[in-house]
Structure formats: C-alpha cells, structure tokens
Wavefront OBJ file of the C-alpha trace (Angstrom):
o trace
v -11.162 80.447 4.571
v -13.484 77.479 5.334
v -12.316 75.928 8.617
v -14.974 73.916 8.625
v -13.886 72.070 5.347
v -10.589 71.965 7.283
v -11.729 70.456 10.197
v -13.643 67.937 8.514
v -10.773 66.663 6.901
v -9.140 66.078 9.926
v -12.232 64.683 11.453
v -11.573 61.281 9.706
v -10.165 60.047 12.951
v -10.872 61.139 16.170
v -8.285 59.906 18.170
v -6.706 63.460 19.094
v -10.456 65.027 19.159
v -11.392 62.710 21.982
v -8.478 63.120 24.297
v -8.401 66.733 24.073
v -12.606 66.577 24.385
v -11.421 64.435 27.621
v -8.622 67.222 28.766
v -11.267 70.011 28.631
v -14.108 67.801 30.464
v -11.618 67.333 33.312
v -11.106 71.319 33.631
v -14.745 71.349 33.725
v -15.258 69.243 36.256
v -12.798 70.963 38.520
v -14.801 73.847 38.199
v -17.777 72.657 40.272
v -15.564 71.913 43.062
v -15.059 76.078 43.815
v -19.246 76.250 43.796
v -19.923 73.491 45.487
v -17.250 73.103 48.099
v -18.186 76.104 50.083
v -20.781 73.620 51.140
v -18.423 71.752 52.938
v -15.366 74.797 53.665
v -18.116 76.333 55.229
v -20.161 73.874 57.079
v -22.865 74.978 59.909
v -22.258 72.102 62.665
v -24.104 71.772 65.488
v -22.830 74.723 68.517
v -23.655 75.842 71.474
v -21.857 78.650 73.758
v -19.291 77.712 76.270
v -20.081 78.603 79.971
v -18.093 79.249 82.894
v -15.884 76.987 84.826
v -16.723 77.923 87.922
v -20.802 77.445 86.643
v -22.488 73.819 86.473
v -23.892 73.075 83.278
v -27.236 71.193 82.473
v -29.219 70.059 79.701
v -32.293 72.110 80.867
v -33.263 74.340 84.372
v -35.460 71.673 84.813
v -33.215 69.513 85.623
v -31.507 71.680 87.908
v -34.849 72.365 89.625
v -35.697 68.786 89.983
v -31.860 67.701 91.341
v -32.250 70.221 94.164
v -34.929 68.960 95.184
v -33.587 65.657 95.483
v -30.653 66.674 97.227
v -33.188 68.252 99.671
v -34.851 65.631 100.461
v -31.940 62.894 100.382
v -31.063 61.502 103.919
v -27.476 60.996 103.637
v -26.805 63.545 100.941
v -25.307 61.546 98.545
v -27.907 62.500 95.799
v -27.098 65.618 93.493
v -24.105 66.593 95.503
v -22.017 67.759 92.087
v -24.167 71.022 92.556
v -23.432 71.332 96.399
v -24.641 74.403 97.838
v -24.734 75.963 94.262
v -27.700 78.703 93.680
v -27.287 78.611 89.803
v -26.528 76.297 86.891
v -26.199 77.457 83.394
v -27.145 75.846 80.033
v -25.167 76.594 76.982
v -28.023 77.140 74.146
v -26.704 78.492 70.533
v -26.809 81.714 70.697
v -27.071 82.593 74.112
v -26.735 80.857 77.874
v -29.776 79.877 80.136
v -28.665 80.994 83.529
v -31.017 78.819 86.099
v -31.235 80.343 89.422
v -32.616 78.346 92.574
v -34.982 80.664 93.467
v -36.634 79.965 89.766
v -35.834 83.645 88.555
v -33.518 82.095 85.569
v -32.179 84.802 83.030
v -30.295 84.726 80.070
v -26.798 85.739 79.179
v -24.157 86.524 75.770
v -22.040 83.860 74.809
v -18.944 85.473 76.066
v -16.498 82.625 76.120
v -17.100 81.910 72.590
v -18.820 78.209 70.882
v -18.493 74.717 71.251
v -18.672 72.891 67.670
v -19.992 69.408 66.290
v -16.888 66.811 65.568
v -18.510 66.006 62.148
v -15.889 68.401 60.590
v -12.789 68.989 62.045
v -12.583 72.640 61.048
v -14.575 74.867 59.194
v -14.392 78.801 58.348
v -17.585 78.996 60.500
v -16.109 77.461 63.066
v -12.784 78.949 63.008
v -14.004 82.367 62.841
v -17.388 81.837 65.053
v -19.966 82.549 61.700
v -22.720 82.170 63.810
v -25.812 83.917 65.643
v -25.342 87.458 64.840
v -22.417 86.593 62.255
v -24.184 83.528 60.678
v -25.167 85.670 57.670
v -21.008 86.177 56.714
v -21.115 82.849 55.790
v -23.957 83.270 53.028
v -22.310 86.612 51.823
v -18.828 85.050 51.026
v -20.696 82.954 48.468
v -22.587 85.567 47.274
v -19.414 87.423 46.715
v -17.909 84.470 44.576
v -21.074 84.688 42.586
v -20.461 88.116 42.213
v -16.967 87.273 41.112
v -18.190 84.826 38.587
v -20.088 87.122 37.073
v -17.493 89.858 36.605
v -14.653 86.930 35.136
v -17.625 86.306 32.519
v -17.225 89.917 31.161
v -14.132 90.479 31.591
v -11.933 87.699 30.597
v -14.103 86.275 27.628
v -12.781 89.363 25.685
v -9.200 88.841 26.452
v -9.474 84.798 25.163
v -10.641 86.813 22.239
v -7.929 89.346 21.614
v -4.941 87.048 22.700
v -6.119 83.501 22.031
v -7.534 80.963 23.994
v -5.055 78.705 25.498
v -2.797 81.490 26.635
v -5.721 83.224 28.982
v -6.567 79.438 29.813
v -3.165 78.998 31.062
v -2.891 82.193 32.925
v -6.340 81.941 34.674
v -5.422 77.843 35.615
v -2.115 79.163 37.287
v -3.830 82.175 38.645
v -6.581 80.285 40.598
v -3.934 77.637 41.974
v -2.210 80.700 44.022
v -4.962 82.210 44.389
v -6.655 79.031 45.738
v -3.644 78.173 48.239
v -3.266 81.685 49.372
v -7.633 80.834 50.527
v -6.473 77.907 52.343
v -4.212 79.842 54.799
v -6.648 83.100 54.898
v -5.999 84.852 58.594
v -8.986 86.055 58.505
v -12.539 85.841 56.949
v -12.107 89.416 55.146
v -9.246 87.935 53.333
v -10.871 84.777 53.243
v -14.059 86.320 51.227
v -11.713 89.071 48.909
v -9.622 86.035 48.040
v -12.608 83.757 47.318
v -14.170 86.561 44.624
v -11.018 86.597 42.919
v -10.973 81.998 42.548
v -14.663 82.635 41.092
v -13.507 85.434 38.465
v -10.784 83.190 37.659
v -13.045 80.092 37.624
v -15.863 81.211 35.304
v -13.245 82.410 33.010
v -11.917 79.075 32.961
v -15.047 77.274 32.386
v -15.931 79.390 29.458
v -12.792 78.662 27.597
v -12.596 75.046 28.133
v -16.025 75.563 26.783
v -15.006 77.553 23.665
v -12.142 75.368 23.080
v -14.557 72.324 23.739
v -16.939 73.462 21.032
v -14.430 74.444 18.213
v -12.482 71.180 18.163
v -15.498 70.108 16.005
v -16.963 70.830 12.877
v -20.159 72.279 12.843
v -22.045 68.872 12.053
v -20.378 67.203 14.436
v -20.766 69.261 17.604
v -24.611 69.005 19.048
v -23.816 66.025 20.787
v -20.544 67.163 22.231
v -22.017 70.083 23.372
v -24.653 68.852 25.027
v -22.511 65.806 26.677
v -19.752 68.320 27.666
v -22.330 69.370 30.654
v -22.322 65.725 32.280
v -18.535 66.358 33.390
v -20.235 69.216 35.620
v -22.578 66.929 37.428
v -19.211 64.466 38.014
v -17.268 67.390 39.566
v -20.698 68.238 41.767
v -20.366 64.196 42.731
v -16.618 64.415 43.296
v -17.073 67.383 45.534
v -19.154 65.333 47.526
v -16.679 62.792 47.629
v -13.604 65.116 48.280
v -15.712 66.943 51.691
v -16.513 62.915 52.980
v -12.734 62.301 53.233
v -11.214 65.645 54.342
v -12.906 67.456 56.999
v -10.188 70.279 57.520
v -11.391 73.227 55.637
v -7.895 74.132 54.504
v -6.685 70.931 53.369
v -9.720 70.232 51.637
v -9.637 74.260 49.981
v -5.596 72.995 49.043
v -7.125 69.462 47.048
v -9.517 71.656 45.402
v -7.399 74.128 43.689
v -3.715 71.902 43.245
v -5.010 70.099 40.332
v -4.903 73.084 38.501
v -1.556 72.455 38.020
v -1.667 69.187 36.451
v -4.270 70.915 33.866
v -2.127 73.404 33.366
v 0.080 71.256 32.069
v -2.303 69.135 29.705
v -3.067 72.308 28.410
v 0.286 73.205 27.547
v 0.754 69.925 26.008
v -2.515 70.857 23.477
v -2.519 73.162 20.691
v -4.146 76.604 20.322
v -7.324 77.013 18.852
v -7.643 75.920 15.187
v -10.776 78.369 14.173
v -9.438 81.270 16.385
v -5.825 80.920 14.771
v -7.016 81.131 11.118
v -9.344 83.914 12.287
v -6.490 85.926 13.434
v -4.735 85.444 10.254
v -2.118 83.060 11.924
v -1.358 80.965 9.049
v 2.058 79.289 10.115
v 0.693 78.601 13.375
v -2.478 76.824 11.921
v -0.750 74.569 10.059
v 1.662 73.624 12.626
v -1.712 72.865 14.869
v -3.126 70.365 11.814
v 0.031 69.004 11.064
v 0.096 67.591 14.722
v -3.497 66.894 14.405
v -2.990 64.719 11.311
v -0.286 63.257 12.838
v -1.788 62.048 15.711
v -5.093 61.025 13.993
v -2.667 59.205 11.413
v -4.120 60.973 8.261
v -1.944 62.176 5.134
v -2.650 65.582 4.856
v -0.893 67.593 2.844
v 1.668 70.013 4.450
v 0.825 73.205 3.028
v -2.962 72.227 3.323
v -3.545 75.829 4.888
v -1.340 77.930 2.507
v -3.342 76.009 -0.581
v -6.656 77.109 0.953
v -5.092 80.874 1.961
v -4.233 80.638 -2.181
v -7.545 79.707 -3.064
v -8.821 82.014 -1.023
v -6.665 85.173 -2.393
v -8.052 83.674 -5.907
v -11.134 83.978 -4.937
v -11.116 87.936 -3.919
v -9.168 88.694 -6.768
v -11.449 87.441 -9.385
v -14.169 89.022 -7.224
v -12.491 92.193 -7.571
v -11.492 91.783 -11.025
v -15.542 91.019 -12.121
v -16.527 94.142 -10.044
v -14.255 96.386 -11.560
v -15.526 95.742 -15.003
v -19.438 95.787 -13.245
v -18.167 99.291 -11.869
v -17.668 100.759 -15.396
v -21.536 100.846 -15.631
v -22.129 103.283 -12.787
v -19.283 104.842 -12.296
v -21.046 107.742 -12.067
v -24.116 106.162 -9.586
v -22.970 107.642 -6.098
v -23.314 105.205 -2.839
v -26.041 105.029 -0.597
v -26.471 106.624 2.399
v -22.640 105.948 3.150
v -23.364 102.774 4.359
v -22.640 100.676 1.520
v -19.311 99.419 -0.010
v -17.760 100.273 -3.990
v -18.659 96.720 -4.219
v -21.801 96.349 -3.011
v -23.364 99.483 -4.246
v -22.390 98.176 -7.871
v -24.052 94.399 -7.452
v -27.213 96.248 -5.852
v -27.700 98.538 -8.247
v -26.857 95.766 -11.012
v -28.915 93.013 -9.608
v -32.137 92.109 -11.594
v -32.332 95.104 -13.744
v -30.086 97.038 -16.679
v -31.124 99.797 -14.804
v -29.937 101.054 -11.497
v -32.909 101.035 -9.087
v -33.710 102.798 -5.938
v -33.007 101.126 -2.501
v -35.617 101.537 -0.235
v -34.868 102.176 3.901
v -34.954 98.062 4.812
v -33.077 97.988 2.275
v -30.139 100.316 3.347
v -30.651 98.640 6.862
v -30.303 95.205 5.680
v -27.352 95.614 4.684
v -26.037 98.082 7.444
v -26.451 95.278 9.234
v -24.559 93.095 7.301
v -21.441 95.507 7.696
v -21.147 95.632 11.315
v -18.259 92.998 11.118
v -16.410 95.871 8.267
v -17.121 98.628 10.754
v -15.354 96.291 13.791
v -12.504 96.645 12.040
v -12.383 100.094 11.303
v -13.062 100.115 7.730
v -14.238 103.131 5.788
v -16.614 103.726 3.324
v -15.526 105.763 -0.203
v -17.651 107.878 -2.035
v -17.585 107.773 -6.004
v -18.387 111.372 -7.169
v -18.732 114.842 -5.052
v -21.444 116.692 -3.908
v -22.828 117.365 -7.541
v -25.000 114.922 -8.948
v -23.580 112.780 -12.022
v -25.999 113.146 -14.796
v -26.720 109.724 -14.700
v -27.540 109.500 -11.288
v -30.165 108.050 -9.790
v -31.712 111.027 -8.001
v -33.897 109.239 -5.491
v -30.463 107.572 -3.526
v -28.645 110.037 -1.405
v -25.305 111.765 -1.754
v -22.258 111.833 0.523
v -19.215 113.810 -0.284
v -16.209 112.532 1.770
v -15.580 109.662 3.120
v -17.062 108.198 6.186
v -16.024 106.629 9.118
v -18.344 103.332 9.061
v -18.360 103.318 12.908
v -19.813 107.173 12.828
v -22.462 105.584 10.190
v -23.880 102.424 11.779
v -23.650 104.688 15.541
v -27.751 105.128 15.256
v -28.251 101.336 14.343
v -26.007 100.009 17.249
v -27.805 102.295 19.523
v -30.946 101.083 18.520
v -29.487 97.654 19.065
v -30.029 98.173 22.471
v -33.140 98.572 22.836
v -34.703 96.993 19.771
v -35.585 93.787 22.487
v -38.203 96.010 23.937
v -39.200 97.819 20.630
v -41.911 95.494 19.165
v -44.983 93.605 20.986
v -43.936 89.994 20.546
v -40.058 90.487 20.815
v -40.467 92.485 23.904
v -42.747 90.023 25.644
v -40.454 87.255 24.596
v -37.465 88.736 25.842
v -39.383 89.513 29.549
v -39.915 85.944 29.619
v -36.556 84.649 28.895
v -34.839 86.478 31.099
v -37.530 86.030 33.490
v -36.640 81.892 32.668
v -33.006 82.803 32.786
v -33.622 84.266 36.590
v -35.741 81.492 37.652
v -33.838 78.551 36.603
v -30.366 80.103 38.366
v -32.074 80.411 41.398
v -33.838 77.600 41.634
v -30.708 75.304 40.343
v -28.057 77.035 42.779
v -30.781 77.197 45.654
v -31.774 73.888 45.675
v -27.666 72.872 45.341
v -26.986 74.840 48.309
v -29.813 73.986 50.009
v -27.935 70.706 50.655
v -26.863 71.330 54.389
v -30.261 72.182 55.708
v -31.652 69.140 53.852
v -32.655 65.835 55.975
v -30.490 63.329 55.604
v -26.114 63.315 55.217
v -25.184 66.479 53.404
v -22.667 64.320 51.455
v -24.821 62.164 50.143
v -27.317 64.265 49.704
v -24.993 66.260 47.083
v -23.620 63.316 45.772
v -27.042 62.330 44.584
v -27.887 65.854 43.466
v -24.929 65.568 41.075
v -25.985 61.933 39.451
v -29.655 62.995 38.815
v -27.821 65.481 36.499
v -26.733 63.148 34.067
v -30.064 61.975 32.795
v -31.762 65.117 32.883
v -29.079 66.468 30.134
v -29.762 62.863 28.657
v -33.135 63.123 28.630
v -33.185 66.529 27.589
v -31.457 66.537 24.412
v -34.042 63.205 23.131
v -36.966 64.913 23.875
v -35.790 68.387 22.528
v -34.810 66.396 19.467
v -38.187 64.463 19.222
v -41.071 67.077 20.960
v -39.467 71.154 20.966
v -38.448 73.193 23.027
v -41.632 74.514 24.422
v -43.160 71.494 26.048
v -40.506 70.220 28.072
v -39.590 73.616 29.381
v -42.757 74.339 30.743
v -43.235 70.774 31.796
v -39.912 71.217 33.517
v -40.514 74.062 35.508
v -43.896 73.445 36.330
v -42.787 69.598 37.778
v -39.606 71.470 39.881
v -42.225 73.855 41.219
v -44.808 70.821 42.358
v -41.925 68.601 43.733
v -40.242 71.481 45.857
v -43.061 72.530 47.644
v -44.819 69.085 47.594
v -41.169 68.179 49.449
v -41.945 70.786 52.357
v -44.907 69.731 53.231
v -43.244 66.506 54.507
v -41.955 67.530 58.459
v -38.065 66.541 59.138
v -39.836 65.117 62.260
v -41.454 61.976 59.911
v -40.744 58.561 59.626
v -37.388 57.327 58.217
v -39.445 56.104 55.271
v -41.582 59.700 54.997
v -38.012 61.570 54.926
v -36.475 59.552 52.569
v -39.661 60.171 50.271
v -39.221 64.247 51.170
v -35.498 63.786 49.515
v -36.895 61.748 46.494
v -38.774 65.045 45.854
v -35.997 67.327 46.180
v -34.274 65.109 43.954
v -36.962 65.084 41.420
v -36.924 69.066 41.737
v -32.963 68.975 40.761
v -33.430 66.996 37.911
v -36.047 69.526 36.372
v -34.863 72.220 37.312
v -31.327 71.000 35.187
v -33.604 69.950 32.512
v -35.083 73.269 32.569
v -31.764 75.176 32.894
v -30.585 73.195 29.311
v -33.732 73.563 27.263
v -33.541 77.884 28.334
v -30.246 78.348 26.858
v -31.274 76.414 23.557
v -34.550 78.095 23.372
v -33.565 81.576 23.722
v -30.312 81.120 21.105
v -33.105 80.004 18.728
v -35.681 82.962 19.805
v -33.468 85.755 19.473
v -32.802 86.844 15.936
v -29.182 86.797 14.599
v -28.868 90.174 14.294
v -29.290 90.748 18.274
v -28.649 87.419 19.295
v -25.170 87.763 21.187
v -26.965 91.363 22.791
v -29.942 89.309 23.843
v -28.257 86.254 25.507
v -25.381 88.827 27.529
v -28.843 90.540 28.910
v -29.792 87.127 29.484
v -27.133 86.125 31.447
v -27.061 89.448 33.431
v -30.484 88.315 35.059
v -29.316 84.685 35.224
v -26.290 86.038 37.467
v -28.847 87.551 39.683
v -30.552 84.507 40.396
v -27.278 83.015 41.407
v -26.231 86.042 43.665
v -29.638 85.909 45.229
v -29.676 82.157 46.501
v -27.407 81.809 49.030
v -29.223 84.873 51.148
v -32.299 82.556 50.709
v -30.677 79.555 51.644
v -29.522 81.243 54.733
v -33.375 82.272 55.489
v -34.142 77.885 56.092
v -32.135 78.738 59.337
v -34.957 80.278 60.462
v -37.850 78.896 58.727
v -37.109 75.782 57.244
v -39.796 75.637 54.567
v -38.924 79.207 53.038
v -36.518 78.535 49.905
v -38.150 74.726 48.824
v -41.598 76.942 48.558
v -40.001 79.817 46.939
v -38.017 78.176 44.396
v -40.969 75.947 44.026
v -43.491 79.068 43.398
v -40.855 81.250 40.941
v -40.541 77.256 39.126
v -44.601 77.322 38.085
v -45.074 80.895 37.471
v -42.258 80.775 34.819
v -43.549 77.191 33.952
v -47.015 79.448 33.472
v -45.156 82.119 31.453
v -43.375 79.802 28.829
v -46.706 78.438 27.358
v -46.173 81.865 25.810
v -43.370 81.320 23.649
v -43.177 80.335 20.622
v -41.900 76.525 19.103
v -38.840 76.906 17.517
v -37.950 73.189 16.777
v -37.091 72.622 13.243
v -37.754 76.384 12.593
v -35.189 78.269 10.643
v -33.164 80.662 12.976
v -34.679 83.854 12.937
v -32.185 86.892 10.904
v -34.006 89.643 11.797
v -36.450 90.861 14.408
v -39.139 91.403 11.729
v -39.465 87.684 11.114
v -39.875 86.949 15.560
v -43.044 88.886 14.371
v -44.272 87.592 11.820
v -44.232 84.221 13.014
v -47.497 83.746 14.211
v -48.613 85.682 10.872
v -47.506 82.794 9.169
v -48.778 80.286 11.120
v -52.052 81.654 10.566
v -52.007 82.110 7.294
v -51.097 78.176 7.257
v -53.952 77.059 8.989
v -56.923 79.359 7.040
l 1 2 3 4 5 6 7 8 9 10 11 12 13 14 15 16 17 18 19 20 21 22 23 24 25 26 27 28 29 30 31 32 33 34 35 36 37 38 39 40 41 42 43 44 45 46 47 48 49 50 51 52 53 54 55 56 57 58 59 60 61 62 63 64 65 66 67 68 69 70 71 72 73 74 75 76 77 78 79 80 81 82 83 84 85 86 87 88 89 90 91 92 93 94 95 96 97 98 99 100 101 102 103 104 105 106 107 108 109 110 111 112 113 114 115 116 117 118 119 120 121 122 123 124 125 126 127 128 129 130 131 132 133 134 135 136 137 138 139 140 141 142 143 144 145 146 147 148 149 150 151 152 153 154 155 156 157 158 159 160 161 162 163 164 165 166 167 168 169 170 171 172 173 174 175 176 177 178 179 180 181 182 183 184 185 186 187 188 189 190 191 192 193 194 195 196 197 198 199 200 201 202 203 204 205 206 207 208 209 210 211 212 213 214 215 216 217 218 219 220 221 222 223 224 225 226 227 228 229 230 231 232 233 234 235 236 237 238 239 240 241 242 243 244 245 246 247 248 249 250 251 252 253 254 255 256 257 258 259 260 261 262 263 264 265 266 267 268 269 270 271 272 273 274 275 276 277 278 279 280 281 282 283 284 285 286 287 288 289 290 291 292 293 294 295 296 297 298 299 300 301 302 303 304 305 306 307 308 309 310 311 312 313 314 315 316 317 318 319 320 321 322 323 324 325 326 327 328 329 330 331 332 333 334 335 336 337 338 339 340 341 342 343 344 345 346 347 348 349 350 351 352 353 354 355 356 357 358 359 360 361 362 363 364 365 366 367 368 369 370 371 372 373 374 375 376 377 378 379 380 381 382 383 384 385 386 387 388 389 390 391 392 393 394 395 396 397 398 399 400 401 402 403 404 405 406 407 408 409 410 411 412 413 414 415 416 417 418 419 420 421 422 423 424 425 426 427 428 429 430 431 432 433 434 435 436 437 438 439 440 441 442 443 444 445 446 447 448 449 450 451 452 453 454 455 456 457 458 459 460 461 462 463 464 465 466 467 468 469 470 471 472 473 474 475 476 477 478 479 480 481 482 483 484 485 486 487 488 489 490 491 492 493 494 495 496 497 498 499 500 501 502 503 504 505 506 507 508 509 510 511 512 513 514 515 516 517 518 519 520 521 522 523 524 525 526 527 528 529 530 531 532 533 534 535 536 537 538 539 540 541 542 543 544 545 546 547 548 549 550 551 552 553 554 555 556 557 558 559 560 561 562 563 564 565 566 567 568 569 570 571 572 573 574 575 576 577 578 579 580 581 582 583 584 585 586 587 588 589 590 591 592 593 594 595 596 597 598 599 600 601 602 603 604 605 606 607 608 609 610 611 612 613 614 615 616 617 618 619 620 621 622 623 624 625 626 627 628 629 630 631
C-alpha cells in the first residue's frame, strides 16, 4: 500500500499536521532540559572549609602576622585585641585549612567540619552532598552515567516503538520519566541520586527518538526536508529555556521537580493524537488507519472517502493477484528450471530466467547476491524458500544453476551475507577509509558539541547567560546549514565547520579570564562562534554519512556511527571536569580533535545531488567515474 499517496491526500491542509508538528517540538524541547540542567542541579559555587569556633579566622597568615605586631606595639592595647593572647589563626582555603602559628611555623589541616558554599544557588547536589576536593569528580561521573543511560534507551527502546507502536512506548516512557524524575528530586543520597538519573536519560533518549519518528512520518516524503531539519531548532529553545528555568529556581530539587512535571501535560497531548499513520498500515492495522485519516480529514476539513484505506487494501490485493495469476502462466515455461542457490523465490526465479531471452540463462554470483539482498525483508519475516524439482536434474535444466532439494529456511540462507554485513565497512579501500572518518566525525562533533555545552560553568562570564546564548546561536547554524547544504554540498561546509570550531576554541583560550571586560567578552564571542560550528558541523555529519553509506548497509553503518558518537558524549564531562585544574585543557582539546577531523573530511567524497549509493560497489566506483568524466 502507498502511504505516501495517502498522506498526500491528506496533505491538502495542514491544519492537524502543524499542531501535532507543534506537540512533538514541545516534547523535544523538554528533552534538553535533562542534559542541560545538570548544569545548574549540579552547580560548583564558590567553598571553602569551615574552621573551628574556638580558632580566629583570616583572609591570609599575613594578616595575622602583621595584626600581632600591631597589637605589640600598640600603647593602650586597643589595636588587634579580637586575637588576644591567641598563638594561632586559621584560614579556611577549599580544600584544606591554613593553620597560622605566631611563631611563623604555619601548617595545614583536613577540612573536618565540612564546607561553606556561595549564596548564588540556594542548594545544589554538590553542595548538599559536599562534591568537592577529593569528591569533585562524582559530580562529572553522574553525567557521564546519564550519557551512558542515553545511550542504552537508544538501543533498547527504539525496537519496542517498533514492535508495539509508537505512541504507546511514547506514553509509557513520558509517564516513566515523570516518576522517575520526582523520585531524583528527593534522592537521599548521591548513589540514588546518580542510579536514578541513568534511568531519566534511558527514558529521555527514547523519548526524543519517537517524537522524532513520529515527527518525520506525519509527512509525505516530499514534504519532509524542511520539517526535519526545522524540528532541531525546538532543541536549541529547550537549551535556552533551561537557562531560563536555573535563573529563577536555585533549589536543586524544585528546579529537578519543574523539569520533569511537564511530562505530564505531554502525556496528555499525546493521548489526545493518533498513532502513527505509516507504522499502522505497516502492521497491517487497517481499521485503525482509517479511523486515524478519518480524524485527520476531519480536522483538515477534506472529503475523503470513508473506506479510502479498504479501497487501496482492494487495489492492493488486485494487484498481487494478477501478479500471481501472470506468473503462474510464466511458470508453465520452466516448470522444470530448478531455483537458484535457494535464495530466490517461485516468482522471481521465473521473471529472471524469462527476462530478455526465450531462453533461460545462467545467473552469475552478483547476480544471486543482488537479489539475496533484496530478500532480507522476506527472510525478517520468516519466509521460506520452495524448491521446484528434487535432487535429479529436469532434462531441461539449465545445468550451470545449482540444485537444492528441500526447502530452505531463508534465514539459514542469507546467514553468510548478514555476517558479512558486518564487516563489509572495512572490506574495501575507499569504504573502509570512509567509514574511519565518519565515525571519527561522529566522535568529534559529540565531544566537541556536549564539551563546549558543559563547559558553561567554568566559562567567564554568568553561567546562565552564557547557556542561554549557547542555545540561540543554534538556530542559525541549522538555518544556515540546510541553505548552504542545499546550494554548495556537503563536503565544504563540514570541513569549513570543523576547521572554524577548532580555530575559535583555542583562539578563545589564549584570551586570560584575568583581561579586560572588553577582552573577556571577545573570549565568549569565540566560544560562541565555536558552538555555532560545531552545531553546523554536527547537522551536515548525519546528512553526509546517510548519503555515504550504501543502502544496503546503511542502517548497520549509521548504529556503528552512533556507537562512537555516544563515546564522545560519555567522554566530555571527565574533560570538562579537567578545566578545574587547568583551565585551558578542554577549549584546546576540542579545538585540536575540531581541525584534525576538519583535515580528515577533505577526504570524502561530494554527495550533493548524487544518487544514493545501493550497493557498496558503486562507493567505489565513484571516483572511477569521475575520472572517466573528466579524460
């Protein structure tokens, strides 16, 4: 059944496209708030240890030193008489307390009494639970583990929207995170605290890829570049209302409760939407799909007919058996010509062997493989294959194609070609060195992106507006993006991309936090500049390599893809945490990683207005054919 052709028809007006388009942009936006707000829920503010009642404090020994003295040599003793006839003073550093003797033998002591905190926040995980010093890298980890949570929701419930439909797992995963998310905002302790944040980012990635999926498949095909693409600028509004959300509420647990309540309310405008149009007819759900265009037609005010899915179901059915019928009567020619190799269908054997010729013709091995490949939606479903004859030869066989003599589970058959799957990205020059590179790309442009994101507290400057503006330099880098992929390629602008994130970053840290008002606020233009790259980078990758990788391993190439994109995230907030001890560390690094995969995608090929790619044999030949253009 054409779904397209049915959503087309229903495409006339838009009305109930756009507010669901609207519905889903909102859940997407909510999703940023889980990545992001750990920037505020976990906060660094300034601390220092708490010393002793019974011990004077001072800013420095120096100052002790120099207030005895004065207190020596007052007269009347009036002068530095708060230390009396005190021998020591103590001052509370970070990590550790300064004890200042009068004799000038000062030594240092643990903070046994615990921290002193900032009043920018009024609480904060680290601050609750004393993250700091020796237990300031818990605070990077916790993230780390949500990444690592992200990652496994990605595998894990992408399958299930598959099996069971995509508003249902939606709904569960929107309800799950809410309890999940209050349960975080009344942890006891940072353990729970870290096991209940993994589970919000396994829920949360889950969520974003179905809004996503639901997103994309509202639209015909012709139709849904734009939306695509725009569908990313309610991200960079959820990084900006983040920002917003940690300026007003400084308690880490009301602020963790406004973050995950509103999955209630899209819980509900998800309820209020209808299942998936393309995944219902692909499941065979007839009665449901046309209850889901009937209210689609309704609400876009177009006269569609009632039945309009059992007249295309009919059509369809027509179709096959008049298909059937025609091969039946093609079949009567070699009824005696056995199949090929086991991989091929009654069918297709017959048009194969009919095709072009009177005569039945041998396949050669491409051949066979061509269309093994072809079958690997057949074998999904368990299908088997049927011989024609037995183990003798009909005598007007055609000896050169092989025999088989039972029938053949299709799974058991295309077992070798699957396997090879696997490691057919590594198999041929070109495809292997493209494939190093894009996930190479994939790496880079996760770190960089989430580094420089995180990287927002150790920044110069207000950490809230210094995220708020990370999020708005988003929106024209997707805008810019999709204009000059349109107009230039792919290649160009990725490269260009990376290689200006690399030269901003590390231009950025040459500029000392100690500078000028005016020289800082030029150090944060960089950064800036280095966001909006590194986004523009992070969109062109994922079009580039879906146009790289040939159909037949596309989906296999773009999971390994996202494996090493994972990594990246996982790995930034460990380098983020390294700034705490030299500043300049993760601007330079992310800055370095940006050129030398800026470097490495001169390498790639142009794909723009390039067919896609079936086959791996055609990623090769590619610059075979461009040079047989040009002599």
């Amino acid at each position: 059944m054409d779904v397209d052709k049915i959503q087309q028809q229903l495409s006339s007006s838009w009305r109930f496209q756009v507010l669901a388009y609207l519905c889903f942009g909102l859940i997407y936006t909510r999703g940023a708030w889980n990545v992001f707000g750990v920037i505020y829920l976990a906060a660094d503010t300034e601390h220092k240890c708490v010393t002793d009642d019974d011990i004077v404090e001072v800013d420095s020994c120096k100052v002790f030193s120099d207030t005895l003295l004065l207190n020596n040599s007052a007269a009347n003793g009036t002068v530095g008489t708060s230390f009396g006839e005190r021998k020591s003073a103590a001052v509370g550093r970070e990590c550790d307390i300064l004890m200042c003797r009068k004799n000038g033998t000062n030594f240092t002591r643990p903070c046994d009494n615990g921290w002193v905190y900032g009043d920018e926040f009024e609480s904060t995980i680290v601050s609750e639970w004393d993250l700091v010093c020796v237990r300031a890298y818990l605070n990077e980890l916790s993230t780390t583990i949500y990444m690592i949570g992200s990652m496994m929701g990605a595998l894990l419930i992408t399958p299930l929207s598959d099996k069971f439909g995509r508003r249902l797992v939606l709904l569960i995963c929107l309800l799950s995170q809410a309890v999940i998310g209050l349960c975080v905002a009344f942890s006891p302790t940072y353990a729970i605290f870290t096991i209940l944040r993994f589970i919000v980012g396994f829920f949360n990635m889950g969520i974003a890829l179905c809004a996503y999926v639901m997103m994309t498949e509202l639209f015909p095909g012709q139709y849904r570049t734009i939306p695509c693409c725009g569908f990313q600028v309610f991200w960079a509004l959820g990084i900006m209302v983040t920002a917003l959300f940690g300026y007003l509420i400084r308690d880490w647990h009301h602020l963790q409760i406004v973050f995950c309540s509103p999955n209630v309310l899209f819980a509900a405008l998800v309820w209020l939407l209808p299942e998936s149009l393309p995944w219902l007819i692909s499941q065979k759900k007839y009665t449901l799909a046309q209850t889901v265009v009937n209210k689609i037609a309704r609400i876009n005010s177009l006269d569609i007919p009632e039945d309009l899915i059992m007249q295309e179901t009919m059509h369809l059915d027509k179709g096959e058996n008049d298909e059937t019928s025609g091969g039946a009567s093609l079949g009567d020619q070699y009824v005696d010509q056995p199949l090929l190799s086991g991989v091929l269908s009654h069918k297709q054997a017959i048009v194969l062997l009919s095709e072009g010729t009177s005569n039945a013709q041998p396949l050669d091995k491409d051949s066979t493989d061509q269309i093994s490949t072809q079958n690997t939606d057949q074998a999904s479903c368990g299908a088997k294959v049927d011989t024609l004859v037995s183990q003798d030869i009909a005598p007007n066989a055609d000896p050169e194609v092989q025999i088989v003599d039972k029938t053949i589970p299709i799974e058991k058959i295309l077992e070798p070609e699957r396997l090879k799957n696997v490691f057919v990205l590594c198999k041929t020059p070109r495809m292997r060195l493209y494939s190093f590179i894009l996930f190479f790309l994939f790496f880079v442009n996760s770190l960089a992106y989430f580094g420089i994101s995180l990287s927002t507290p150790v920044m110069h400057g207000n950490p809230f507006i210094n995220l708020f503006l990370l999020g708005i330099v988003e929106i024209p880098a997707y805008i810019i993006c999709v204009i000059v992929c349109q107009r230039v390629g792919r290649k160009v602008p990725l490269w260009v991309f990376l290689l200006m994130c690399g030269i901003v970053n590390i231009t950025a840290m040459f500029i000392s936090k100690e500078a000028s008002t005016g020289m800082n606020a030029v150090r944060l233009t960089f950064v800036m500049m280095g966001k909006f790259a590194i986004t523009g980078a992070y969109t062109t990758v994922y079009l580039y390599a879906a146009e790289i990788f040939p159909t037949s391993i596309r989906n296999h190439g773009m999971g390994v893809s996202s494996f090493f994109e994972n990594f990246g995230s996982i790995a930034a907030p460990f380098i983020v945490f390294a700034a705490k001890s030299i500043p300049e560390m993760p601007m330079i690094l992310f800055g370095m990683v940006s050129i030398i995969g800026g470097v490495m995608a001169t390498a790639l090929p142009e794909t723009h207005k390039r067919p896609l790619p079936q086959t791996v044999e055609e990623v090769e030949s590619w610059d075979m054919y461009r040079r047989r253009r040009t002599t």
